[in-house]
PAKEMI-763698 format. One record per residue (C-alpha): residue number from 1; residue in three letters; x, y, z. Coordinates in pm, whole numbers. Layout:
N
(NUM ALA (X Y Z));
...
END
This chain:
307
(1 UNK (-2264 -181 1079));
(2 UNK (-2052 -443 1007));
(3 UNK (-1746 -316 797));
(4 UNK (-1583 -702 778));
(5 UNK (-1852 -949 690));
(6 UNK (-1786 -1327 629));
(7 UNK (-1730 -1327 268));
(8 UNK (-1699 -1704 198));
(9 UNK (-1512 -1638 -138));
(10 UNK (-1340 -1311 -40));
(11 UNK (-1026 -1227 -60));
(12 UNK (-944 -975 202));
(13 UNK (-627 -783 237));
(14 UNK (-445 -549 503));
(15 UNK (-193 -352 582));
(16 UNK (-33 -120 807));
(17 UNK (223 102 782));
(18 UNK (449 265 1072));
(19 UNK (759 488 935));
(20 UNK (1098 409 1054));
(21 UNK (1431 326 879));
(22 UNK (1526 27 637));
(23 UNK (1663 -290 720));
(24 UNK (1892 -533 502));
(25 UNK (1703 -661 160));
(26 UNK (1883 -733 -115));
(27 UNK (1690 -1009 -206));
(28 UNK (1850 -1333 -57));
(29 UNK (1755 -1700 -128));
(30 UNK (1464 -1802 11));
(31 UNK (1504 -2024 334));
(32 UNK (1376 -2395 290));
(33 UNK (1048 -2438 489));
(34 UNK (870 -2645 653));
(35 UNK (579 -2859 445));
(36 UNK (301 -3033 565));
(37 UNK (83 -3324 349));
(38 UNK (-207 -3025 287));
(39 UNK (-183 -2941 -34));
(40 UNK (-56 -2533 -48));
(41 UNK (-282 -2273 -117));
(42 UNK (-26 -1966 -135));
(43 UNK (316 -2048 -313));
(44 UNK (603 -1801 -276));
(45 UNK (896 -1774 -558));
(46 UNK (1100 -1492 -721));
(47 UNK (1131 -1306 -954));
(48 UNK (1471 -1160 -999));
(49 UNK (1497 -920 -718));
(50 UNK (1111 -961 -671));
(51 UNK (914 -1179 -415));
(52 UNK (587 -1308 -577));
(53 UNK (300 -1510 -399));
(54 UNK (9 -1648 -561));
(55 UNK (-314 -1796 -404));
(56 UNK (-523 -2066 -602));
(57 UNK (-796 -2002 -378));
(58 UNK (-1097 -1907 -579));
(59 UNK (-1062 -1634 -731));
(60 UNK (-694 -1655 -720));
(61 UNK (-494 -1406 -741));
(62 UNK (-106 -1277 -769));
(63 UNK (72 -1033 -557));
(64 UNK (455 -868 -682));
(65 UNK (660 -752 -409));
(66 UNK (940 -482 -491));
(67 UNK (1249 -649 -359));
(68 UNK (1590 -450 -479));
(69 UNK (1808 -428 -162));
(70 UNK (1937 -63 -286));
(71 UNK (1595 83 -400));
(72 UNK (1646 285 -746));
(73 UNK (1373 414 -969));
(74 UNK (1455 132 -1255));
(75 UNK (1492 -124 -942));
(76 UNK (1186 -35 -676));
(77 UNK (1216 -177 -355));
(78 UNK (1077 -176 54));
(79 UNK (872 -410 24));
(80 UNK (641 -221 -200));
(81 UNK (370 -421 -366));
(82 UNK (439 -327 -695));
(83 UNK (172 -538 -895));
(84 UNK (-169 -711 -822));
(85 UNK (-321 -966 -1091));
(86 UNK (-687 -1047 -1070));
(87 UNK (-695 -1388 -1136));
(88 UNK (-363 -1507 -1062));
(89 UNK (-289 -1570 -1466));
(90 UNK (-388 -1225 -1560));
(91 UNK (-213 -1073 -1779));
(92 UNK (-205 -724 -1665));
(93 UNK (-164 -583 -1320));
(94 UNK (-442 -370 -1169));
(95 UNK (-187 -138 -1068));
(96 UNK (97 39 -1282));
(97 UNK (409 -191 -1152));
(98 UNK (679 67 -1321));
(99 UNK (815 323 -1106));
(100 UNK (845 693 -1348));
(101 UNK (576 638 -1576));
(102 UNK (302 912 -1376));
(103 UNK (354 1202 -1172));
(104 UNK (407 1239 -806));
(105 UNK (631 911 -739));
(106 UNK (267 766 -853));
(107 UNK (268 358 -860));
(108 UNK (209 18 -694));
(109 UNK (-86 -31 -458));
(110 UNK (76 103 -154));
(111 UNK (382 312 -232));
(112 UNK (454 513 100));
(113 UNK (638 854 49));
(114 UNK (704 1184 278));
(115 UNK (742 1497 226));
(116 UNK (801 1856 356));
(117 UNK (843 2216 295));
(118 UNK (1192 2355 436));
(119 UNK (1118 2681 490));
(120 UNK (1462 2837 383));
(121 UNK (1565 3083 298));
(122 UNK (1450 3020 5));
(123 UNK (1195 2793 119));
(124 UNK (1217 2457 -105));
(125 UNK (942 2133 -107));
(126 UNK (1165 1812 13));
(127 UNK (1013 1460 -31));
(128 UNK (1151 1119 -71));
(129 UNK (980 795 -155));
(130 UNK (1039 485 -16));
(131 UNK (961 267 -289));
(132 UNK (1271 418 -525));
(133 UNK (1500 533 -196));
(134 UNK (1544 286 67));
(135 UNK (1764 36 146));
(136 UNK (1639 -277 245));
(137 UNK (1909 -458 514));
(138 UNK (1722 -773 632));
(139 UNK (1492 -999 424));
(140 UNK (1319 -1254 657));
(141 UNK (1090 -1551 567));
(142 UNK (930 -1548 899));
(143 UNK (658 -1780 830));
(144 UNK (547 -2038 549));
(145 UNK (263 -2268 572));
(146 UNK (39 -2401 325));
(147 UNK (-216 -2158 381));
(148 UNK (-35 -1854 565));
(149 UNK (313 -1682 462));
(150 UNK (495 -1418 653));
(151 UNK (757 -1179 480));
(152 UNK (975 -933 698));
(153 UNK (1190 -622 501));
(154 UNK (1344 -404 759));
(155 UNK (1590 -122 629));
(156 UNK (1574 319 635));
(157 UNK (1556 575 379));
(158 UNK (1600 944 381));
(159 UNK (1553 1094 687));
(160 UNK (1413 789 838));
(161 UNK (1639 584 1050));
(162 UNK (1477 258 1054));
(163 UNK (1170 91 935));
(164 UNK (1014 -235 966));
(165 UNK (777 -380 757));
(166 UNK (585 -730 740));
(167 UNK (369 -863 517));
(168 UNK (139 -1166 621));
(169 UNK (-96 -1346 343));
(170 UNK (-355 -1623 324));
(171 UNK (-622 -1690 82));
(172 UNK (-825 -1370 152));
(173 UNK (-624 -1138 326));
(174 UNK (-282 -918 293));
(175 UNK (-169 -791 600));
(176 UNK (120 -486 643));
(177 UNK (270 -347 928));
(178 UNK (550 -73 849));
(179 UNK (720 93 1153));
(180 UNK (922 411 1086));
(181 UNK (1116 593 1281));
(182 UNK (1155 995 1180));
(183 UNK (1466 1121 1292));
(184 UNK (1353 1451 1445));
(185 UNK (1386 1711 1143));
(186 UNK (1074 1890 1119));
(187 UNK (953 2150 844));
(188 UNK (659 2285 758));
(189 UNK (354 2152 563));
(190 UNK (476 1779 644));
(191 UNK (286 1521 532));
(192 UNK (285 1148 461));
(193 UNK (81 952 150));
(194 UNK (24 639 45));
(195 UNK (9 585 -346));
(196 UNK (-167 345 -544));
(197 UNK (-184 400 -895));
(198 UNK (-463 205 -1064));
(199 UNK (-503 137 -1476));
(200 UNK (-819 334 -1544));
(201 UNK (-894 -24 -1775));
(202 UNK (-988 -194 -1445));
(203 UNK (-1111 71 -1194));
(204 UNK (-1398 316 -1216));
(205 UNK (-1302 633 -1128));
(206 UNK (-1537 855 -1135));
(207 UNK (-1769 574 -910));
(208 UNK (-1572 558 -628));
(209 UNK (-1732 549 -283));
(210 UNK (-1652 611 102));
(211 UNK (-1796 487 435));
(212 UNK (-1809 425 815));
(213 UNK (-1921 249 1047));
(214 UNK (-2211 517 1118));
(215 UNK (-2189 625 776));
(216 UNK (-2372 484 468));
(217 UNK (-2163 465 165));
(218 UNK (-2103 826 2));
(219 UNK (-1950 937 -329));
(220 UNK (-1567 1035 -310));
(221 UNK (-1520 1404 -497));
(222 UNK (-1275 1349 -796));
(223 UNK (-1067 1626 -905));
(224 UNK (-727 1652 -1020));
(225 UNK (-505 1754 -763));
(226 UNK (-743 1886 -544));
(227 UNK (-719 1771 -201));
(228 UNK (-1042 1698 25));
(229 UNK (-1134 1611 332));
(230 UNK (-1323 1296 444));
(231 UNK (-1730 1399 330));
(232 UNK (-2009 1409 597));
(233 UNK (-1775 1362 899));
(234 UNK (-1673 992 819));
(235 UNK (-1339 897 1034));
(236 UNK (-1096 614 1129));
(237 UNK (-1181 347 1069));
(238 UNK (-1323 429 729));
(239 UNK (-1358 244 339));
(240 UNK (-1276 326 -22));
(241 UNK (-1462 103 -256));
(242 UNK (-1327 105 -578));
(243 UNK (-1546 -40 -826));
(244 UNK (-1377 -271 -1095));
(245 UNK (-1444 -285 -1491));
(246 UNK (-1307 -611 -1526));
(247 UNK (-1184 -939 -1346));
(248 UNK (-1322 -1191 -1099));
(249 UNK (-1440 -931 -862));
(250 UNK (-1694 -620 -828));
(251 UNK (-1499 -396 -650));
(252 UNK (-1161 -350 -421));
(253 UNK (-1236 -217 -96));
(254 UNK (-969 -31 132));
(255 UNK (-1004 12 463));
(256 UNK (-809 269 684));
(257 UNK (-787 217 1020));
(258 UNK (-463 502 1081));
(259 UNK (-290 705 912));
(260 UNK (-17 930 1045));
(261 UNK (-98 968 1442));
(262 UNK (-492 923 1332));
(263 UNK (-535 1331 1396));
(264 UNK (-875 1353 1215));
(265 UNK (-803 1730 1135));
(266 UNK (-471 1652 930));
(267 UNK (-640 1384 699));
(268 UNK (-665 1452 366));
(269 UNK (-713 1267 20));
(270 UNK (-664 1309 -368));
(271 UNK (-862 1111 -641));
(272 UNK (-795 1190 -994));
(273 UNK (-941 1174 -1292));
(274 UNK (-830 951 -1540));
(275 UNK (-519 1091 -1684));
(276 UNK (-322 928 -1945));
(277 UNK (-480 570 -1885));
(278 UNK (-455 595 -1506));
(279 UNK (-642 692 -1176));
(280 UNK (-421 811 -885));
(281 UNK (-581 800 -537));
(282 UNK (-386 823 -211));
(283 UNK (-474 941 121));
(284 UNK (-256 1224 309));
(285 UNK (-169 1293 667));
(286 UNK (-95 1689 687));
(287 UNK (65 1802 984));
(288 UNK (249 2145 1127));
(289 UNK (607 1955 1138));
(290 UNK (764 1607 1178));
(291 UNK (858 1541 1559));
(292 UNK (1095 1267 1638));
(293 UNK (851 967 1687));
(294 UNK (743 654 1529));
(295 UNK (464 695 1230));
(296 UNK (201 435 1205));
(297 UNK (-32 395 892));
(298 UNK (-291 78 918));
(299 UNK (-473 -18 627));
(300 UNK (-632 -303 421));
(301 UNK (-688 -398 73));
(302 UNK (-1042 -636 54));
(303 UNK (-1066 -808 -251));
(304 UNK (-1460 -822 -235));
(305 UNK (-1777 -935 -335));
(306 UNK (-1672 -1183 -630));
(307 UNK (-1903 -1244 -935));
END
């Protein structure tokens, strides 16, 4: 089974995350670029602190990266894609783009957070999220052509002594790749999620679905902060299909290809219910303890099957 097929019209989006420290972001002038005579499909501007880029391939769309060099919860930053509009001109994003307004550090599309029990005495939960924490020391424009740009934040947060993270876009696909480096402190119950926090206006919940490449598509339990396993055996990689109310598009689709160090037995996932306007889902990577290593997540947003 073909997890990827050629979707003429498809936008198609990944990203991967590896956990390390921050680099230097505050949110810099963008560098003049090279331009060709084709006329550009992705256009890159700011917002304030905020990176934006916008495709006007059909069925265009807008994507609003957190760019605050000293991440706070009023000022997000890392790199966090904090907003997704479906078209480009729509209004509202599919995601809640406001750090604080939902439990759990809950917000964004791919807000990456760890956490950890120390065991004491008295044993206490520590976690700190990336999104509202880290300090971004290097903003790069690595790449800008009409039809491809490349973004580079690099920076650390808590307990992470550097982390790298690029961002490449074209027309139909966001790619991530996040390298962070854990500095060695372990504790027990560790774990690592990825938030996204979608309006429950534009995603149905309670029809979400789940699949492999062996596996047909399967319904996702729901249940408010309940934490599953992946049903009937389905592993890396594997796809959430999130069916949409509203918009150019039938459905986002996200694919996982790693999470943590891809140990099947620590992968977990929450899906909740809609709760004050809003579905949270985010996979989790459970482990014993933290070692000293470099954490890798790889995943992909497909913006699928438009109407």
């Amino acid at each position: 089974m073909n997890l990827w097929p050629p979707y003429p019209r498809t936008l198609f989006a990944t990203l991967v995350l590896t956990t390390a420290g921050f680099g230097n972001a505050a949110g810099p002038a963008l560098p003049t670029a090279q331009h060709s005579a084709t006329v550009p499909r992705l256009r890159l501007s700011r917002d304030g602190a905020d990176y934006v880029v916008t495709s006007t391939a059909p069925p265009t769309w807008k994507v609003v990266l957190a760019g605050t060099k000293q991440a706070t919860n009023e000022h997000p930053g890392a790199g966090t894609i904090r907003a997704l509009h479906l078209p480009a001109n729509a209004a509202e994003s599919v995601v809640e783009s406001t750090p604080g307004k939902f439990c759990c550090a809950g917000w964004g599309l791919d807000h990456l957070e760890w956490r950890y029990v120390d065991p004491g005495p008295p044993s206490k939960g520590i976690r700190a999220p990336s999104g509202t924490r880290a300090v971004t020391e290097k903003f790069e424009l690595v790449r800008e052509t009409p039809d491809e740009i490349t973004l580079r934040f690099t920076g650390h947060w808590q307990n992470v002594l550097r982390f790298t993270r690029t961002i490449t876009l074209n027309p139909r696909r966001l790619a991530v790749r996040i390298e962070a480096d854990w500095d060695g402190r372990e504790g027990a119950h560790s774990m690592w999620w990825v938030m996204s926090l979608f309006r429950a206006s534009w995603v149905e919940g309670a029809a979400v679905m789940v699949r492999d490449a062996d596996t047909p598509a399967v319904p996702l339990p729901i249940a408010r902060g309940q934490v599953f396993p992946l049903p009937n055996g389905i592993g890396f990689p594997y796809e959430v299909i999130f069916p949409l109310k509203q918009g150019p598009l039938r459905q986002l689709v996200l694919r996982v290809a790693q999470h943590g160090d891809n140990t099947p037995a620590g992968l977990r996932y929450e899906l909740w219910p809609e709760i004050d306007g809003y579905h949270m889902f985010y996979p989790r990577w459970v482990i014993k303890g933290f070692k000293q290593k470099t954490y890798v997540f790889d995943y992909a947003w497909r913006f699928d099957d438009p109407l």
